[in-house]
ROFIMAR-16916 format. One line per 4 residues: for each residue x, y, z of C-alpha. Coordinates in steps of 0.001 Angstrom, whole numbers, plus 500000, padded with zeros to 6 digits. Layout:
<atoms>
X Y Z ~ ...
</atoms>
This chain:
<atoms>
631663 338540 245697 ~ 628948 340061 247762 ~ 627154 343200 247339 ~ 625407 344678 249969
621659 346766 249407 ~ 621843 350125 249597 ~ 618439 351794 250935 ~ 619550 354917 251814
620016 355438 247449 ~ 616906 353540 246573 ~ 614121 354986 248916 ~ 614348 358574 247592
614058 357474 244098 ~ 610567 355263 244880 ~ 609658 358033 247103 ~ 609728 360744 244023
607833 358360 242226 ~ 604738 357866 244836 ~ 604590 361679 244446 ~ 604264 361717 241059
601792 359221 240140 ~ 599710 360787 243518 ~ 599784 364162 241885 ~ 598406 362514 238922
595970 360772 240447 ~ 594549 363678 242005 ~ 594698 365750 238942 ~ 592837 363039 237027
589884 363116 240175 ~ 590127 366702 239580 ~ 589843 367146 236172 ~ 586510 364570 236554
585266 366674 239257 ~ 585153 369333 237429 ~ 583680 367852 234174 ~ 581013 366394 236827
580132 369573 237927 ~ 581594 372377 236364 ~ 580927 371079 232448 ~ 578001 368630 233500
575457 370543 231260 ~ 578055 371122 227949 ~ 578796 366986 227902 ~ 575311 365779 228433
574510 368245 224793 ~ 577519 366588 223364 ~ 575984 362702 224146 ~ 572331 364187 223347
573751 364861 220109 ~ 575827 361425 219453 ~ 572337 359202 220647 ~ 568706 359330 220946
566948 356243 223434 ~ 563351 355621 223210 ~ 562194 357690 219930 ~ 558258 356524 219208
558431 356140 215761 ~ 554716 355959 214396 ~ 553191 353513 212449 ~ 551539 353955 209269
547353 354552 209615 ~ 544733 352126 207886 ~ 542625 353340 204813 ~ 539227 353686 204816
537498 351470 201598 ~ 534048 350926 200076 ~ 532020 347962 200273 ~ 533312 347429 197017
537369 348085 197707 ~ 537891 351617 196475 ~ 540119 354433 198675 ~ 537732 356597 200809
540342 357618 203136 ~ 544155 356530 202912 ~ 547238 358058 204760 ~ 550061 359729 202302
553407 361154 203145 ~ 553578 364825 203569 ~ 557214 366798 204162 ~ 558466 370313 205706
561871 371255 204350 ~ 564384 372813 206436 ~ 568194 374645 205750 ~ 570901 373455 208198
572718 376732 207373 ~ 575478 375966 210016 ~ 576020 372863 208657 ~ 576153 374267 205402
579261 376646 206410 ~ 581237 373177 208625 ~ 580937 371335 205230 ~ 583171 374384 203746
579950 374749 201319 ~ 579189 378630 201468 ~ 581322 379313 198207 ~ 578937 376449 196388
575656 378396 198018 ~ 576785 381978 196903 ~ 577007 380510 193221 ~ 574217 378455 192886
571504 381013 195180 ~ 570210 382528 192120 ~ 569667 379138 190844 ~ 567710 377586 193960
565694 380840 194368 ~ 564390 381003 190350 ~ 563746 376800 191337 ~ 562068 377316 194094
559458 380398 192479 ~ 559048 377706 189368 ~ 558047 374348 191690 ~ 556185 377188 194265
554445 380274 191808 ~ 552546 381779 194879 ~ 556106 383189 196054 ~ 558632 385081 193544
562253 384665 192830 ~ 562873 387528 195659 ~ 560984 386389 198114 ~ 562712 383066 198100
565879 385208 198082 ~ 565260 387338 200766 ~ 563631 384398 203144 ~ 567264 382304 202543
568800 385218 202911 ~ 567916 386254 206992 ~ 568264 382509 207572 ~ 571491 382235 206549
572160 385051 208494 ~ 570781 383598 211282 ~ 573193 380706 211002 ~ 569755 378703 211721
570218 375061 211904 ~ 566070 374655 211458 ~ 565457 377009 209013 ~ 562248 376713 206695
562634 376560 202909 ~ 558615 376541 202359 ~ 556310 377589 205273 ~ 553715 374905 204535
553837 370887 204000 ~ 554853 369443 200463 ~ 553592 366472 198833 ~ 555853 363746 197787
556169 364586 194013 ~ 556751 368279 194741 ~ 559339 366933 197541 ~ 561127 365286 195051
561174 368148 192823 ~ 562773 370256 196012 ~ 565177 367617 196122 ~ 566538 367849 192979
567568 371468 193184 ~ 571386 372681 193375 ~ 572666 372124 196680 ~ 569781 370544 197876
570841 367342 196086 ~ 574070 367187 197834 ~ 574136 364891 201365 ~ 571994 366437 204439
575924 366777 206211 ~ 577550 368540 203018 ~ 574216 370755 202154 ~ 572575 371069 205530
568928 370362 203619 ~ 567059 368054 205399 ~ 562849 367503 206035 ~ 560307 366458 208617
557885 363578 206798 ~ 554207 363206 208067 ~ 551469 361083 207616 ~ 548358 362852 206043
545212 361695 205989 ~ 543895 362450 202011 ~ 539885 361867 201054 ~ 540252 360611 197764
536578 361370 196846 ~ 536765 364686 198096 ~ 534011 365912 200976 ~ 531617 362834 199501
530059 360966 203027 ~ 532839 363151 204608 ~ 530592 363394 207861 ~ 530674 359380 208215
534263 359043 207008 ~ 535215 361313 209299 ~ 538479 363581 209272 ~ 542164 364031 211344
544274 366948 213229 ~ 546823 367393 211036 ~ 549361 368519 213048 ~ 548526 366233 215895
547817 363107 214153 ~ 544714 362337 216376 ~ 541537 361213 214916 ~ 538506 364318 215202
535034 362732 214207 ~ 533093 360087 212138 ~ 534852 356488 211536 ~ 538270 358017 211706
537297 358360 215936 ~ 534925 355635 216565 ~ 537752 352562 215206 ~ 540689 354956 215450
542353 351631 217680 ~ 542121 349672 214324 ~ 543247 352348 212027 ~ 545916 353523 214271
548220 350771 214816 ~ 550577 350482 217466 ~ 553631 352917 217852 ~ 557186 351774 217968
560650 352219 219404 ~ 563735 352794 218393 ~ 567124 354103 219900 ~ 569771 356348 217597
573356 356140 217587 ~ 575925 358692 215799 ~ 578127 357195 213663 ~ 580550 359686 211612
577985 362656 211464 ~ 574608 360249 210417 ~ 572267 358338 213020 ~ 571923 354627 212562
568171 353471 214160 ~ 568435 350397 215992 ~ 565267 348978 216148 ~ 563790 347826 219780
559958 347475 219078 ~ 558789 347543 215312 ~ 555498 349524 214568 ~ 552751 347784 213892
550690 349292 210483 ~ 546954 349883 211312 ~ 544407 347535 209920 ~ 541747 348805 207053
538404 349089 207559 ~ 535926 348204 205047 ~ 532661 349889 205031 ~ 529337 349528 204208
529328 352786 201807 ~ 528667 352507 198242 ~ 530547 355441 196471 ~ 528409 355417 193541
524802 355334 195438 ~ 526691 357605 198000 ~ 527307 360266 194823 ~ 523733 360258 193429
522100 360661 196885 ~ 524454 364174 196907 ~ 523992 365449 194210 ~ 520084 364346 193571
519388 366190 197349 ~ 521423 369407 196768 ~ 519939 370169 193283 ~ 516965 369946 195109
518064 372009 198416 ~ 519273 374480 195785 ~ 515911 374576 194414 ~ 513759 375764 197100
516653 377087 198892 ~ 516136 374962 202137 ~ 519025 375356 205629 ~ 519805 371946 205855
519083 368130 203871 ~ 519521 364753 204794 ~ 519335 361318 202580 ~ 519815 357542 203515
520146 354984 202059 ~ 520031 351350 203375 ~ 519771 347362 201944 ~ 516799 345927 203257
518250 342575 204160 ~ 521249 343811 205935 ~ 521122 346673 207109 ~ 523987 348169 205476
524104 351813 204588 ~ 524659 352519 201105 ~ 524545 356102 201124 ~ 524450 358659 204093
523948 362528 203303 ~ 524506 365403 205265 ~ 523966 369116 203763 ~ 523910 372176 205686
523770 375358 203759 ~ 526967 377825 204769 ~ 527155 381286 205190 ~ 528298 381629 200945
525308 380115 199884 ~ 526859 376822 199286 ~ 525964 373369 200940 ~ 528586 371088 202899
528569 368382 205556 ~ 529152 370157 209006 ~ 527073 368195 211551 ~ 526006 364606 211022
522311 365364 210837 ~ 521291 362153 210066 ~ 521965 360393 213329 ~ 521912 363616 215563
518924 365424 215012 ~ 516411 365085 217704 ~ 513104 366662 215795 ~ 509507 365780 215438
508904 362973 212551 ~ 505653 364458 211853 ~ 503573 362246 209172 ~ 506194 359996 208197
505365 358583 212123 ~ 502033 357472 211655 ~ 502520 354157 209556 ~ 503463 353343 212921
500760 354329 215078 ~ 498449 352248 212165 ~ 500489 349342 212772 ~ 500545 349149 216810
496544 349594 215792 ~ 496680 346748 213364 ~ 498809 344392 215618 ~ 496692 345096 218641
493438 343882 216531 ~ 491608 347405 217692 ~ 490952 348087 213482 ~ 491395 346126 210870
491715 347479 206942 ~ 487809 348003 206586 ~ 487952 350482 209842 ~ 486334 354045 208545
486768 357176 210763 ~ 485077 360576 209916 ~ 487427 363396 209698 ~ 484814 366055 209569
485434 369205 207009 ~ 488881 368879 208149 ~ 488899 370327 211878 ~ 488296 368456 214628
488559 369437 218296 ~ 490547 367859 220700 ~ 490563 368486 224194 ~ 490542 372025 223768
492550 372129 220775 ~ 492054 371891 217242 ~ 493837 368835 215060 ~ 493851 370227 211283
494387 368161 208088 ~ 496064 369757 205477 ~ 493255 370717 203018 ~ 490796 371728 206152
490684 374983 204343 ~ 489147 372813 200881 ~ 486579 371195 203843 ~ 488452 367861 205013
488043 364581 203896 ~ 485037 363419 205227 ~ 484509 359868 205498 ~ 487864 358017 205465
488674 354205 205473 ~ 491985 353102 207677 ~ 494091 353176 204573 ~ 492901 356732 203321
494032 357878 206329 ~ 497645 357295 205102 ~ 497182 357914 201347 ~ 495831 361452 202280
497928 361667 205371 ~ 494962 362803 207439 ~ 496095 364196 211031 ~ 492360 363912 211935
491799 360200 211448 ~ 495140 359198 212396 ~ 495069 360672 215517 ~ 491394 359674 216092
492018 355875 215702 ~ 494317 355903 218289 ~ 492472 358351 221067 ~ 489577 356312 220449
491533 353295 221552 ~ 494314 354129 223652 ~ 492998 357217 225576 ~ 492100 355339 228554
495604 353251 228059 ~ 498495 355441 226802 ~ 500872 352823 228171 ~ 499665 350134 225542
499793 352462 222382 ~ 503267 353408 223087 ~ 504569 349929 224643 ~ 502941 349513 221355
506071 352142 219454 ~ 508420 350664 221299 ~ 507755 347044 220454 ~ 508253 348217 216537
512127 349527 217491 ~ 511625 352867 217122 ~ 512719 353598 220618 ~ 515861 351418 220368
519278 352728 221047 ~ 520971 351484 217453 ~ 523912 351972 219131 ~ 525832 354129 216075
529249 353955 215755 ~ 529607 357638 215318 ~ 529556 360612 217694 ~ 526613 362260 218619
524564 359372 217886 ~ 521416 359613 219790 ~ 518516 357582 220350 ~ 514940 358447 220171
513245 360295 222984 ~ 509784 358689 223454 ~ 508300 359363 226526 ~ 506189 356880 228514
503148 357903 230601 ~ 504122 357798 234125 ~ 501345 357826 236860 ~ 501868 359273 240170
500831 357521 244018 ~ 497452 359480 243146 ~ 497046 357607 239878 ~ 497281 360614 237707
499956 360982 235328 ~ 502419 363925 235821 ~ 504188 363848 232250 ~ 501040 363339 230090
497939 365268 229081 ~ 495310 364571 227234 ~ 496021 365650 224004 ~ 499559 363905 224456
498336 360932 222589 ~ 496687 362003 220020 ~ 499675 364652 219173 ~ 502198 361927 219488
500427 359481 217249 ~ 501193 362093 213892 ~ 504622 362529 215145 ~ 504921 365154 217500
505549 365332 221027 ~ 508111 362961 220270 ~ 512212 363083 218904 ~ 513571 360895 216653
516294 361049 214294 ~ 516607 360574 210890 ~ 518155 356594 210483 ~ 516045 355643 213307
512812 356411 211180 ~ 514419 354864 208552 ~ 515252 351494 210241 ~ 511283 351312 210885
510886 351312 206902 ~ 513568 348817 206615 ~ 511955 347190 208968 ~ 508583 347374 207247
510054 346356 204011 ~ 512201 343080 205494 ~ 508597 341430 206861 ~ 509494 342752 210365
512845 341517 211223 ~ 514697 345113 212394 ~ 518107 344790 211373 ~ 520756 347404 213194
522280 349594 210813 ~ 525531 348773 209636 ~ 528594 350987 208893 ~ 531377 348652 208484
531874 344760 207276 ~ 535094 344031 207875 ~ 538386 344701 208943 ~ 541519 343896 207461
545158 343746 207274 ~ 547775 342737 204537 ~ 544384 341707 201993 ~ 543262 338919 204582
540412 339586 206548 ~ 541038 339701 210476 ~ 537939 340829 212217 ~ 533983 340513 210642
531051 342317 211826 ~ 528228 340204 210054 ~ 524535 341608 209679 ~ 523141 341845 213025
519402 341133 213868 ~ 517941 343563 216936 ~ 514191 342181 216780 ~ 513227 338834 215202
509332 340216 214079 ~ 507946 343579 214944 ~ 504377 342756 214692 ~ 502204 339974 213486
503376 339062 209453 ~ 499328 339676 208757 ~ 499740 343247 210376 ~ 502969 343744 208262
501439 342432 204837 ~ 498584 344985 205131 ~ 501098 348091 206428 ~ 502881 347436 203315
499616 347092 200902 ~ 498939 350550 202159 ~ 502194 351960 201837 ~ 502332 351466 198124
498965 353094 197807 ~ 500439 356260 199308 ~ 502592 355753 195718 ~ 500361 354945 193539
497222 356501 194408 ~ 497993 358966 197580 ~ 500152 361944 198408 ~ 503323 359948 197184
503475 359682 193809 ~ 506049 361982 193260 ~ 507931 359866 194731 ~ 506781 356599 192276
508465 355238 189096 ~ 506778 354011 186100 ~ 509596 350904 185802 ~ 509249 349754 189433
506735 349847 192016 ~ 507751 351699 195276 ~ 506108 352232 198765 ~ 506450 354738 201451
505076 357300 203530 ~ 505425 361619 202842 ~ 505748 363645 206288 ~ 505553 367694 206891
505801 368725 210170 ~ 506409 372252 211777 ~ 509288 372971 214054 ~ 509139 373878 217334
511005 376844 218497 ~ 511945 375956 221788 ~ 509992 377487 224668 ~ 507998 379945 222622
506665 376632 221018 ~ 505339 376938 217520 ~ 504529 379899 216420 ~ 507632 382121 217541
510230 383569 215748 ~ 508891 382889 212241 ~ 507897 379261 210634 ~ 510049 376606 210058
509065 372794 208542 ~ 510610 369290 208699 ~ 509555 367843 205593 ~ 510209 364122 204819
509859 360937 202438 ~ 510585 357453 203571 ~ 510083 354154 202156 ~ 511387 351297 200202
511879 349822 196652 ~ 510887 347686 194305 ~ 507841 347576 196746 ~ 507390 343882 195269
510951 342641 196194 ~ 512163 344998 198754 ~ 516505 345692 198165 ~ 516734 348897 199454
515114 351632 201670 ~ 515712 355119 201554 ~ 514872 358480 204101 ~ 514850 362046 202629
514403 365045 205230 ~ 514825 368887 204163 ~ 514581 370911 206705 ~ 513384 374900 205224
512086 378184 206379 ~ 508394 378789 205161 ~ 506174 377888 202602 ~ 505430 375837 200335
506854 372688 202596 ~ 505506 369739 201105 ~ 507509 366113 201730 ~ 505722 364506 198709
506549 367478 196156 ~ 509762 368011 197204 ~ 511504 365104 199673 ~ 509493 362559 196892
511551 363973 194351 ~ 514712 363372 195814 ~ 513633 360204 196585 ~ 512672 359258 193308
516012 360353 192000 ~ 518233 358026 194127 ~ 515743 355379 193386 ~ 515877 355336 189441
519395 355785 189679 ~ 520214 352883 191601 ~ 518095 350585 190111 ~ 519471 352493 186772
523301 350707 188246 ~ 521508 347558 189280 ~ 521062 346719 185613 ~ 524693 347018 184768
525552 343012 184917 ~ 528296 341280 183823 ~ 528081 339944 180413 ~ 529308 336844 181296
526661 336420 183766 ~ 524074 336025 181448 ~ 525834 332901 179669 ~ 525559 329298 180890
528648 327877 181178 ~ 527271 324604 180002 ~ 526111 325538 176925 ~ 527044 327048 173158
525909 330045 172698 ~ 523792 329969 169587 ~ 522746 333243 168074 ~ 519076 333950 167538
518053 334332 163834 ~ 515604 336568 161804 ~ 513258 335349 159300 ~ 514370 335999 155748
516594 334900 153196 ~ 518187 331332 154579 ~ 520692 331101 152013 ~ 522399 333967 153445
521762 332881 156798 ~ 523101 329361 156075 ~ 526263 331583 155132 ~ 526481 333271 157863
526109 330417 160751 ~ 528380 328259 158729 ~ 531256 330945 158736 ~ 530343 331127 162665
531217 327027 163064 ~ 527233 326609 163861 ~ 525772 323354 162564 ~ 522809 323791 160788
519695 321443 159352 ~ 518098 322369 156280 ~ 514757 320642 154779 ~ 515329 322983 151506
517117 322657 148672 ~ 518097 324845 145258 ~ 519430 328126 145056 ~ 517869 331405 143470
514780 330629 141171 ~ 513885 333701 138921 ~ 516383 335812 140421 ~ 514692 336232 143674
516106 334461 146858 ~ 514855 331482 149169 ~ 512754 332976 152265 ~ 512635 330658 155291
512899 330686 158773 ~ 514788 329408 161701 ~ 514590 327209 165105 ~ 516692 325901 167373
517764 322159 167535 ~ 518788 321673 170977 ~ 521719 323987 172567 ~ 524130 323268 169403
522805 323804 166256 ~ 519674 325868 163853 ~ 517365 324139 161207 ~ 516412 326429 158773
512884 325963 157279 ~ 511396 327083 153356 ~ 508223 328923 153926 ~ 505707 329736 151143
506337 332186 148354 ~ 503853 334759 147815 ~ 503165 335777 144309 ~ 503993 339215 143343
500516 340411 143695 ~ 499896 338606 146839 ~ 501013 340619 150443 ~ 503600 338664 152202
504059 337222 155891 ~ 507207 339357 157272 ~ 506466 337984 160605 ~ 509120 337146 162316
512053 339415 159847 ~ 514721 341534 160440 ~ 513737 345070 159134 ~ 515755 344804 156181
514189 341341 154454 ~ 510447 343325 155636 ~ 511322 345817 153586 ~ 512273 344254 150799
509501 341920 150495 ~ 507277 344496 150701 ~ 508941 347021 148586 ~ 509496 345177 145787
505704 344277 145412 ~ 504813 348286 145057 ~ 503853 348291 148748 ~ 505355 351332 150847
506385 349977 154515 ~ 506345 352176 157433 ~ 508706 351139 160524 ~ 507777 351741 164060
510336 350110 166702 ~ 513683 347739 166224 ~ 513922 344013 166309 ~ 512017 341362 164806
508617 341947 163123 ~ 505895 341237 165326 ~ 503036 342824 163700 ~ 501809 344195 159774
499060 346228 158962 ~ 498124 344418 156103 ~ 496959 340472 156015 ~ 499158 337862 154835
497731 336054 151195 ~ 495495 338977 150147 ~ 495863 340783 146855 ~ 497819 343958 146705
496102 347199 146065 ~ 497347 349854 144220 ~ 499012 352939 146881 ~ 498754 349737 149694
500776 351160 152487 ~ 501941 348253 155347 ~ 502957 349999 158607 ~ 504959 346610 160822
505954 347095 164192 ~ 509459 345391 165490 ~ 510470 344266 169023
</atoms>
């Protein structure tokens, strides 16, 4: 049976369907038309929401530690805490907040006192009616205990979705000594996370670390990181600073800035070997009277040396065999004119000096010979004299790692086509050889002492050692050597014979200790006032002490400048003080050894004994496991005990030797006895004993074997 296609019935039916599915069609375009256009801005804030690409996430910084490990400057987590109060209400949560807001605001007051239970109140309060998303719960950063504190309130505690609390965390950048070297450490902008001075700038690429990226993806109302490029922590740095040297220099130089009430101080401390600085100072006084580090004096200021620049002009003398140390110059009564000017020693007004040998000249600090020595040499040859200052390194750029570091300004005579010079006159030279007419700062005077002290190899100051990462070290900067020898090592030897003379016998002995020798050089010097020169505006001095101790065995060298408004100004009185401070002190901490470095390994340690009764020293050792040799024998005869000595057999064991027994009417030997046997001895023959020191008896008054006499007094001294 056939059937036969009917076309006319079908074609209508596929025809309503085309329609449909093209109306469709075109309502779908439509509808993403309009999204495209009309709702473009309203979806891309929905996807902003759902992901974040290419979020820097920042590394954490690298501390800041002493030559001997300890925190100077470490980075800590800091947090702002925020309400999410529309977050708060989609959670269904505004019942839970109207119960518990008494609660959170009487928290709140109790973890943060400065504000009261109101305030808190009334803050929430206009928040909430705000409907703010961002909404500050404490106007200031938080620590990390006190965050944890916040976080532990009602509501708070709940999930950031359910409670809308959430926080912003930050790095901060925490001293943990406080403003101590603060200047050289250096410090941060908080809010911007950038480095603003000292070694926080100049190795902020260490310290920093690199940032890193990650993307964020919303996933049921939280945002999952996904990790592209992991932040890389920054290394530490570990410096050259010595925290305990670093405190005594402070506080030894403002006691002393307190004291004579001076604008600004400066102290350094450096190891003669290396170069390292132990101890860098920088006090300025403030407008409340009080002293803090603003400006980094120390490697900044451009003034006049004054006197503390002459050991240098001697040596260029020295080295270029114009004097030698049995030169003599006469200073006069104390003024001496110069080219139409007159050079003044200090006492001119007591009549001078007189006669002076090369070395007097620095033990009295004499302007007049000084500056004599070298005009009578160098007048006709500037050039020399101060190719001369720059061959000792004075002039050298040190090339400090910290910002507004600046070299010395030493000027060279220049001569003109005409032969004359146009930057020099002639009382240029002998002004410049006491240390004016020229700049230098503070460590670059210093380095010449370190220089001095180190037989003439300049070292370049060093700030940091090492850096490292994860406790392995990664980068070194070892002791570097700018000049191999200064001057000749005979022109050296006799600069430093004359530089502990200044100590011991010339202006410096303020500066001297009676348990170590030192050497070093005082300086005053006026300030200039700018274009009114000297003597405008009212007086103002640079006073100064530099050297070096134990002058015998050089370790460390040490600069103190003051600068202060009138007189008295003396660097010897006052600078030498300073200077003998920090010195004592750290030779004070020098003497704090290990106990264990005073034993040999090798051997057994075998206590020393007194003189006195052996049977009770026999006692004693054998309790202790020490072997000892006797040539005695019996026990008490008459009631009185065996007296005896000791010595040492070897590294392991103590023979014990009978000595002679005095009658009762005879005066004993106690050489060699503890107090207590002394005493006895003598006592209990009627002789009173008088004891002067501790330790073993090295000397009595009365003589061993001769009779008693009645009222015999025996004073012994112990050491």
């Amino acid at each position: 049976m056939s059937s036969k296609f009917d076309h006319k019935k079908v074609m209508p039916r596929y025809s309503a369907i085309a329609i449909i599915m093209t109306i469709f069609a075109i309502a779908v375009v439509g509808k993403a038309l309009y999204i495209m256009t009309a709702k473009h801005d309203y979806w891309m804030k929905v996807a902003e929401r759902q992901k974040k690409d290419s979020v820097t996430v920042k590394p954490n910084r690298g501390n800041i530690l002493s030559c001997t490990g300890q925190l100077m400057a470490s980075s800590l987590p800091e947090f702002k805490v925020f309400m999410d109060f529309k977050a708060l209400k989609d959670a269904k949560n505004d019942s839970l907040w109207d119960a518990k807001q008494d609660s959170i605001c009487l928290c709140l007051h109790k973890i943060f006192p400065n504000l009261s239970e109101s305030d808190f109140k009334k803050h929430l309060t206009e928040g909430r009616a705000k409907m703010s998303r961002h909404w500050p719960v404490y106007p200031k950063r938080v620590d990390y205990n006190t965050f944890t504190e916040i976080k532990d309130i009602p509501v708070f505690r709940l999930k950031p979705y359910q409670s809308g609390f959430h926080w912003e965390e930050y790095n901060a950048r925490t001293r943990t000594y406080g403003s101590l070297a603060g200047r050289t450490i250096g410090a941060m902008y908080g809010a911007k996370d950038t480095a603003r001075f000292g070694l926080e700038l100049s190795y902020d690429s260490i310290l920093r670390g690199t940032n890193g990226i990650v993307h964020r993806r919303k996933v049921r109302n939280k945002f999952l990181d996904i990790t592209d490029t992991p932040p890389i922590d920054g290394a530490d740095i570990v410096t050259t600073i010595d925290v305990s040297m670093q405190d005594l220099a402070e506080r030894s130089l403002i006691d002393e800035l307190k004291e004579i009430n001076a604008n600004v101080g400066v102290a350094i401390v450096m190891d003669v070997p290396t170069g390292d600085i132990k101890a860098i100072v920088n006090m300025e006084k403030c407008f409340d009277g009080e002293y803090r580090e603003i400006h980094n004096h120390a490697v900044s200021d451009l003034l006049e040396p004054g006197s503390v620049f002459k050991p240098a002009s001697i040596l260029v003398a020295l080295d270029d065999g114009v004097v030698d140390t049995t030169y003599h110059v006469e200073t006069g009564g104390g003024i001496w004119p110069m080219y139409g000017r007159e050079m003044k020693d200090h006492n001119w007004r007591k009549g001078g000096y007189g006669m002076l040998t090369l070395a007097q000249t620095l033990w009295y600090s004499s302007n007049i010979g000084v500056s004599r020595i070298i005009d009578d040499h160098y007048r006709n040859n500037p050039e020399k004299f101060v190719k001369g200052i720059y061959r000792t390194g004075l002039h050298d750029d040190l090339k400090i790692p910290l910002v507004g570091a600046t070299p010395a300004r030493i000027r060279m005579p220049h001569r003109n086509k005409n032969g004359q010079y146009d930057n020099w006159a002639k009382t240029s030279l002998p002004w410049m050889s006491i240390g004016y007419e020229t700049q230098i700062p503070p460590i670059s005077t210093l380095t010449f002492y370190n220089t001095i002290a180190n037989n003439g190899k300049m070292m370049r100051p060093r700030f940091v050692s090492k850096v490292m990462k994860n406790g392995e070290t990664i980068m070194e900067f070892p002791p570097e050597v700018m000049r191999q020898q200064i001057a000749k090592e005979k022109s050296i030897k006799e600069l430093q014979t004359i530089l502990e003379q200044v100590v011991s016998v010339g202006l410096g002995k303020k500066a001297g200790s009676p348990n170590f020798k030192v050497a070093g050089k005082t300086g005053t010097a006026q300030i200039s006032k700018g274009a009114g020169g000297y003597k405008s505006g009212g007086t103002s001095y640079l006073i100064s002490f530099a050297g070096y101790f134990p002058a015998d065995a050089p370790r460390y060298s040490c600069i103190v400048c003051i600068q202060k408004s009138g007189l008295p100004a003396s660097g010897g009185t006052m600078c030498g003080k300073v200077f003998h401070e920090i010195s004592e002190g750290i030779m004070a901490q020098s003497l704090k050894v290990d106990v264990k470095d005073a034993r040999d390994s090798a051997s057994v340690f075998v206590p020393d004994v007194k003189a006195g009764n052996i049977l009770a020293a026999n006692y004693v050792l054998s309790h202790l496991g020490i072997k000892t040799n006797t040539n005695w024998s019996g026990s008490y005869a008459d009631g009185n005990p065996i007296w005896g000595k000791a010595e040492r057999v070897g590294n392991h064991s103590i023979k014990l030797i009978r000595e002679k027994q005095y009658g009762k009417t005879i005066v004993p030997d106690v050489t060699g006895m503890g107090a207590r046997d002394a005493i006895y001895n003598m006592e209990s023959r009627g002789i009173k004993t008088q004891i002067i020191g501790r330790g073993k008896v090295v000397k009595q008054s009365l003589v061993p074997g001769t009779v008693i006499k009645k009222g015999a007094v025996c004073s012994i001294v112990l050491e």
